[in-house]
C-alpha positions, 0 to 999 in steps of 0.5 A: 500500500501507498504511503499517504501524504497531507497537503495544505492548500494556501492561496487567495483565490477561491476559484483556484484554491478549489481547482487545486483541492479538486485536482489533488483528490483525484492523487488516491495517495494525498489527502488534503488536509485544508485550505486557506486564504491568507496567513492567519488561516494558514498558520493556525491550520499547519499548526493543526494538521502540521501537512507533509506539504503546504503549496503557497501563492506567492502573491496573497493580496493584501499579503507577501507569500514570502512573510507567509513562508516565513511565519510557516518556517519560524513554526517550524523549519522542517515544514516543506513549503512549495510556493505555487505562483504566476511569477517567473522572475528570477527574483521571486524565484531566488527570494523564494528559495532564499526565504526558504521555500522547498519548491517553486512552480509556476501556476500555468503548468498542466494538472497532471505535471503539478501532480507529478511534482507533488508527488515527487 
């Protein structure tokens, strides 16, 4: 049998947010632990669920997804943190790995790489 993986699922927008929950409960090995839309529900659900990996936007509004990287991190550094974004500038990517991010991918990737980079 499958090891079993938690996800949570940190992003501003509703309508992607939900896509994302979707595409993710079709994998039979994760199960999506919650799903936020800014940092303070985002803390307080990694500190309930404490998900084998939380898929971070970058940009939340009103929000840096790098100051909410850094409010998982300082939880807890061994949180794996993949940061899920439109941004392709070398500066978002290099803040993002500097902030400590585990992963980086770009939101115009078809469903089936986002779950292929998952489950890596």
């Amino acid at each position: 049998m499958e090891s079993r993986h938690t996800v949570l699922v940190v992003d501003d927008h509703p309508l992607f947010r939900k896509g994302v929950v979707q595409l993710l409960a079709m994998e039979p090995t994760i199960d999506v632990v919650g799903e936020a839309g800014n940092c303070a529900q985002a803390l307080a659900l990694a500190d309930a669920h404490d998900p084998d990996l939380i898929l971070l936007d970058l940009n939340l509004k009103d929000e840096n997804g790098l100051a909410v990287l850094a409010a998982l991190k300082s939880d807890d550094p061994s949180r794996r943190v993949v940061m899920l974004t439109v941004s392709d500038a070398a500066e978002d990517l290099i803040g993002a790995i500097r902030a400590g991010a585990d992963g980086y991918l770009l939101k115009d990737m078809e469903p089936e790489q986002l779950l292929d980079r998952i489950r890596a």
